[in-house]
LOVO-802142 format. One record per residue: x negated, y negated, z of N, C-alpha, C, CB in turn; residue in one letter. Coordinates in pm, whole numbers, plus 50000, padded with zeros to 5 digits. Each point is the difference from the previous one (the first is absolute). Glycine has a CB too. Layout:
XYZXYZXYZXYZa/...
This chain:
902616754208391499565005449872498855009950018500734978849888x/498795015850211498755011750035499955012850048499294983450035x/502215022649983500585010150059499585011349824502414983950243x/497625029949830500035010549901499134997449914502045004850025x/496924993449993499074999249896498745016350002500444966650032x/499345031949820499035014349988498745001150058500915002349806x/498465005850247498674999550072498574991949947501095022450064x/498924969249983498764994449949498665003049935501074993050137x/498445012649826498205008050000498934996449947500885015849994x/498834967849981499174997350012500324980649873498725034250104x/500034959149927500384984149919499165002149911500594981850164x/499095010249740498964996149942500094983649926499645027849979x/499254966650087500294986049933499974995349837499084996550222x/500405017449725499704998649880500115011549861498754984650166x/502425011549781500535010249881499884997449884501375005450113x/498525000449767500414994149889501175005149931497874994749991x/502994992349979501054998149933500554997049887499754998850148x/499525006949781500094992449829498644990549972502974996650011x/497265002249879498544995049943499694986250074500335011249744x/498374987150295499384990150113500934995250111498554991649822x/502195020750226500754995350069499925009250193501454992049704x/498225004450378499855007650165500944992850060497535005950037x/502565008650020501284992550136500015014150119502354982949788x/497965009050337500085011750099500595009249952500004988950165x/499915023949921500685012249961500615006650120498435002949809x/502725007450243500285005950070499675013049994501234984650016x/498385022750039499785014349978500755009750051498184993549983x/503325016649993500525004150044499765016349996501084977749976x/499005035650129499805012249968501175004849914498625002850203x/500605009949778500745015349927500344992449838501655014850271x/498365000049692499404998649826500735014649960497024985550007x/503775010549893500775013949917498425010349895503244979749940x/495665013850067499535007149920498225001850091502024990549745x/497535016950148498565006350129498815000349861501555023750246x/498244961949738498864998249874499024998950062501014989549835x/497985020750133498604999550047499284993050032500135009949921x/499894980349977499104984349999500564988350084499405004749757x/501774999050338500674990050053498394995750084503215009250010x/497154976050013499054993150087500564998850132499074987749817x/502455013650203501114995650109499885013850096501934983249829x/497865027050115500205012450070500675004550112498454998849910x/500634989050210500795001850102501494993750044497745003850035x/502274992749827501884992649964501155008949963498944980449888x/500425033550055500835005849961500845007750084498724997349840x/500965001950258501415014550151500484986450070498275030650129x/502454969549901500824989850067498854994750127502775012949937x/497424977050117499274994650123501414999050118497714983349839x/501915016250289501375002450101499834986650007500255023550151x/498484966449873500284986650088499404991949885499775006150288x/500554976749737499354989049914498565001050074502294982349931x/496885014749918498574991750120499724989549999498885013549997x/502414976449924499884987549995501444990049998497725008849889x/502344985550153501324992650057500894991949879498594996050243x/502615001849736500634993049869499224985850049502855013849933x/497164979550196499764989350047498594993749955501585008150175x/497585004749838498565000449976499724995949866499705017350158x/501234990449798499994997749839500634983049971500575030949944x/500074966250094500514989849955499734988350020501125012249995x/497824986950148499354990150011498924998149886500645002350237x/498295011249734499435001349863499974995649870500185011650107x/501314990549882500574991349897499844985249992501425016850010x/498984982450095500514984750012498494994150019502765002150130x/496475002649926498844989649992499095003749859499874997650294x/500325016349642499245000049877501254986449887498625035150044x/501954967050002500864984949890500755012049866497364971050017x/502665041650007500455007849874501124997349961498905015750047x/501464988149809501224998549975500885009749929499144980550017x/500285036350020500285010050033499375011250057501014990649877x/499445016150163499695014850058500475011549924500144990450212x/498765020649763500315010349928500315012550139498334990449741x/502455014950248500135013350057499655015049927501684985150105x/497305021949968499505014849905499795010250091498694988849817x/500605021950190500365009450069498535009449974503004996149978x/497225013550064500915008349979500824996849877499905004250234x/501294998849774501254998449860501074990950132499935031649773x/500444955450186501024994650061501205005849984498894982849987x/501265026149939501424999149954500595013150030499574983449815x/499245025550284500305007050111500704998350124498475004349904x/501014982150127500914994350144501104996249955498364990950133x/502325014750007501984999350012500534986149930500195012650274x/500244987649667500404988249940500814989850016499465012249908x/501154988150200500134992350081499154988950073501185017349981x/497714994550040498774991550104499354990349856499015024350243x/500744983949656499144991649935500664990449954498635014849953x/502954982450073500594989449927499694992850075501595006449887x/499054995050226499144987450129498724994850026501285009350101x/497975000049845498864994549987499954987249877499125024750098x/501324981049752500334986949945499854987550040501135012149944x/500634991150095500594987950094499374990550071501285013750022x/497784994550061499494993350075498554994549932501435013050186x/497974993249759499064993049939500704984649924498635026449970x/502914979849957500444985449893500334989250114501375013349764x/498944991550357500134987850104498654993150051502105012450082x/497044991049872498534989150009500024992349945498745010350024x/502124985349858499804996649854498885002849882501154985750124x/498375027949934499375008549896500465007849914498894998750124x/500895005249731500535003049903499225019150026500394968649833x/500045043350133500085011850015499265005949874502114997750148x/497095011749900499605011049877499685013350060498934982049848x/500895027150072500165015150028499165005249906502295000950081x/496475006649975499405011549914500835012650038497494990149994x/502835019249875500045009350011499625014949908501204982450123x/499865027049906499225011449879501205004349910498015012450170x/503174977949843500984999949933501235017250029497994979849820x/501615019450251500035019649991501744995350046496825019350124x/503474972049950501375000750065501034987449914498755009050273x/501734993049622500584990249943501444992450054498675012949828x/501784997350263501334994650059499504988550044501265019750070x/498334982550030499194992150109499684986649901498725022950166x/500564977049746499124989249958501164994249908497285010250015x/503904995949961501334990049938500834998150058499895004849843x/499804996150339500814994150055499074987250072501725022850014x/497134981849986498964983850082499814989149899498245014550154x/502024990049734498994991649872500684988150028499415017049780x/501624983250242500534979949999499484993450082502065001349956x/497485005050124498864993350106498814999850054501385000350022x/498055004749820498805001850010499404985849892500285030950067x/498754961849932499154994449909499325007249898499864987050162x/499205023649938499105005749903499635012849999499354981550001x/500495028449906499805016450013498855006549960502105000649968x/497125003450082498945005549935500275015650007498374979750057x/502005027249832500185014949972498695005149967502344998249915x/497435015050112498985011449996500355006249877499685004450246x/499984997849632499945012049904499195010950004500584985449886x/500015026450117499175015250008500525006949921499455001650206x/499845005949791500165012049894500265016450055498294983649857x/500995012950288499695013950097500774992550090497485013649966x/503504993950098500854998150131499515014250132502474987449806x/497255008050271499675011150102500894996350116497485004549931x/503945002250107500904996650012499855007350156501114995249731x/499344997450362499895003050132500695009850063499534980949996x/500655035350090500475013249998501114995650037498285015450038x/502424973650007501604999350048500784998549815499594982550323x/499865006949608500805000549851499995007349901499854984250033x/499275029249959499785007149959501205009649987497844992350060x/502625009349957501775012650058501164990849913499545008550348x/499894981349629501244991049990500314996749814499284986850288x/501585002749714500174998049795499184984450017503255013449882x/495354985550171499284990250001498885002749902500764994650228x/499804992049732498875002949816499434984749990501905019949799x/496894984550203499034981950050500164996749905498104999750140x/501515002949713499704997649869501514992849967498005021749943x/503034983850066501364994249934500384993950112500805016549826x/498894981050312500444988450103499434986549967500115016950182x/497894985649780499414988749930500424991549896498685012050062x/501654995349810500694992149930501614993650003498205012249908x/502364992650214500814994950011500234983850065500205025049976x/498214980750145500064985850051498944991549907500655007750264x/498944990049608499164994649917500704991649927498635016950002x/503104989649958500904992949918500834992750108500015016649791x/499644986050361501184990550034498844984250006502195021650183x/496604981549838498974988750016500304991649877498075013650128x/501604993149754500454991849904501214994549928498355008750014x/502164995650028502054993550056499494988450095501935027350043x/497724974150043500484993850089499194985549920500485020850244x/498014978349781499394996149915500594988449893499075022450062x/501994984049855500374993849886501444991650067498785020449798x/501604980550307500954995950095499704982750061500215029450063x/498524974049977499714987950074498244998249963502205004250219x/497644980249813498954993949951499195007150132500934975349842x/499575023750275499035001650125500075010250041500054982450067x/499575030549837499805013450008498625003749906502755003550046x/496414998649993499095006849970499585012150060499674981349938x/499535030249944499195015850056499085001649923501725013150072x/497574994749986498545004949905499915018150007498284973750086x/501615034449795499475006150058498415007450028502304996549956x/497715012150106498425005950019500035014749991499264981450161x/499355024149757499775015750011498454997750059501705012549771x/498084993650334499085005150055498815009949915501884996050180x/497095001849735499385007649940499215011050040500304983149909x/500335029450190499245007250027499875013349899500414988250223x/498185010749822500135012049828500185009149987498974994549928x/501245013250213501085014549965500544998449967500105009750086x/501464984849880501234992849952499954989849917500735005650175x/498694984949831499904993749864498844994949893501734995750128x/498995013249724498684999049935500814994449854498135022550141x/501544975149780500384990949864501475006150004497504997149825x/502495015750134500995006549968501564998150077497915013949932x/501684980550186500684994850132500734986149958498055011150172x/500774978349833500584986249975500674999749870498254989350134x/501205021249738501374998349916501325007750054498424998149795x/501845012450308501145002050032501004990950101498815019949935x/499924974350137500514988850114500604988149879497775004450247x/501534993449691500304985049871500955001549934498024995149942x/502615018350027501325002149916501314996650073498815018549883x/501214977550241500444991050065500164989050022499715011950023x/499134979849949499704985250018500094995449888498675000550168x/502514986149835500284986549938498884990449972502015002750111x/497934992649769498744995649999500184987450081499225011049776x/501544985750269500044981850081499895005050156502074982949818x/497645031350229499845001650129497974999450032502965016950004x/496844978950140498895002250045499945012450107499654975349942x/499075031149958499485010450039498475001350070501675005349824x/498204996350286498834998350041499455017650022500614971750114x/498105032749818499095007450048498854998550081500865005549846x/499435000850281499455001050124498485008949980502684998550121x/496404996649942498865011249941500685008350149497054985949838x/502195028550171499895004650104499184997350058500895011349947x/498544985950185499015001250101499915007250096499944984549950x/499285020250103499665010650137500344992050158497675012549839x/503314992250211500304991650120499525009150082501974986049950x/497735014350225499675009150116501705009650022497734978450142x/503435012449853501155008350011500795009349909499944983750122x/499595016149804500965006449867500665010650058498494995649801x/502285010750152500955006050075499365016249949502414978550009x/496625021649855499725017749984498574994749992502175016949847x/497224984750262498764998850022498894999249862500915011950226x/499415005749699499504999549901499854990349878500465017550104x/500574972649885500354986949915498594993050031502964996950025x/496435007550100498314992049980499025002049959500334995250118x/500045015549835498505007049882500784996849823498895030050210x/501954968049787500644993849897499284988949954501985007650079x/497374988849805499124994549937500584987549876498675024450073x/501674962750004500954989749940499735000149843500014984450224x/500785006549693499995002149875498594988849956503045008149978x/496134997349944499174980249976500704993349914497555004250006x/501464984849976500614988149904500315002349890498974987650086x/499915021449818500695004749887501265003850014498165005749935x/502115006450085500965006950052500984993350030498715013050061x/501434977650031501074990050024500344991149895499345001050210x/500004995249706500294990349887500595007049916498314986250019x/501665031449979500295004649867501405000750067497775013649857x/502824991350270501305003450043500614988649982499545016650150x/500164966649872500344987050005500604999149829497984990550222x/501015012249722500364999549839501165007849947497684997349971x/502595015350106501455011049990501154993750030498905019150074x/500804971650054500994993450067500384988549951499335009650165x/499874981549730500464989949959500925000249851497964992150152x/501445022749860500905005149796501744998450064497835029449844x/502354967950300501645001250025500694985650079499615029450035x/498834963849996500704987150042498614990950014502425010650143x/497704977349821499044992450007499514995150134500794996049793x/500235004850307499714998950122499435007450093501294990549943x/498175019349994498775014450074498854994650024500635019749870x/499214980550280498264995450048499475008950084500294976450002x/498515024650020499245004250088500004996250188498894999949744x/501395004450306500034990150129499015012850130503284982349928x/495755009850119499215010150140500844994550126497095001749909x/503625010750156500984998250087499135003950132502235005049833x/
C-alpha cells in the first residue's frame, strides 16, 4: 500500500480541524494559485524529494493516539491523483479517519475523494491570483469553488460522518465588508464559517504582505457582524 505515494514535505503534530478540534496534518507541495499572504509559500512549486517518511508519519500517529489526519498543502488537490488516493488509503489503513484542507479551486478532484474523506476545510476568496500555467486555460476559481461548496453540502446531507467548515482569511487588501457580503451570498445559514484574522508570518510568499497592517478588534467585530447576517455559525478564529 505504501507504493506510489505523493512527495512528502513536511508533519505537523498539530492542526485545527473544526471547532475545538487538532489533529496531525500532512503537508503536501504545489498550489494552482499564488496568494500573497500564503504562509506555505515554500509549498507552492512542486518539491522533487519527501523530507519525511509515510513510516515516520505513522508511527506519530500512532503514539499521538489520533483519530485523524488532515492533509493540506500547498493545494492537495494538485497532486496526481492517484498518489493522493493512496495516500488516503493508506492513512484509512491505520484506522485513522481522513481530512483535507483546501482552496476548493479543483472540484473534480474533491467529488471524486469526498467518500473518503471525514472532514473538509474549504478556503473562501474573493481575489484568485491564479498561477502562470492556468491562466491560458477555461480555469475559473470562483465557479470551480462553488462547485466544490455544493458537493460538501451534498455530501454532508448524505451521511452523519461527514463534516466541513469553511474559512476566509481576512486580509485587507481583499477583504473588506463589502466582500463578506459577497462571500455570504453564498453561505447557508446551517454552514460554519470561520474568519481567519490575518497575521504577519517570516514566509509569506509577497514579501510586501509584511508591511500590511492586520485588521483590529473593532474592525474584526464589525466584519464578524456582516458574516453572521448569513449564518449563525460565523466566528472569529487566530490561525
Amino acid at each position: 500500500m505504501k507504493s506510489n505515494l505523493p512527495i512528502l514535505c513536511g508533519f505537523n503534530e498539530c492542526s485545527e480541524a473544526g471547532e475545538d478540534h487538532f489533529v496531525p496534518v500532512i503537508f503536501l507541495s504545489s498550489c494552482n494559485l499564488r496568494c500573497p499572504y500564503c504562509m506555505n509559500s515554500d509549498l507552492i512549486f512542486p518539491h522533487s524529494s519527501s523530507k519525511v517518511s509515510i513510516d515516520e508519519i505513522h508511527n506519530k500517529v500512532k503514539d499521538l493516539g489520533s483519530e485523524m489526519v488532515l492533509i493540506s498543502g500547498g493545494e492537495p488537490t494538485c497532486t496526481e491523483l492517484t498518489q493522493l488516493k493512496n495516500l488516503i488509503d493508506e492513512i484509512w489503513s491505520w484506522g485513522v479517519k481522513v481530512g483535507m484542507a483546501t482552496n476548493g479551486t479543483n472540484h473534480s478532484v474533491i467529488q471524486y475523494l469526498i467518500p473518503y474523506l471525514s472532514f473538509v476545510v474549504m478556503d473562501l476568496k474573493v481575489v484568485y491570483e491564479v498561477a502562470p500555467q492556468y491562466l491560458d486555460s477555461s480555469f475559473d476559481p470562483m465557479t470551480e469553488m462553488i462547485r466544490s461548496k455544493t458537493i460538501l453540502t451534498q455530501e454532508k446531507g448524505l451521511r452523519d460522518n461527514f463534516d466541513y467548515e469553511l474559512r476566509t482569511t481576512l486580509y485587507p487588501p481583499y477583504i473588506k465588508k463589502k466582500d463578506i457580503r459577497n462571500i455570504g451570498g453564498i453561505i447557508r445559514q446551517d454552514e460554519r464559517w470561520i474568519l481567519q484574522q490575518f497575521r504577519i508570518t517570516p514566509n509569506m510568499l509577497d514579501k510586501n504582505s509584511q508591511l500590511i497592517k492586520p485588521y483590529s478588534p473593532a474592525k474584526l467585530n464589525g466584519l464578524l457582524a456582516k458574516a453572521k447576517e448569513y449564518t449563525q455559525f460565523a466566528e472569529l478564529r487566530w490561525v
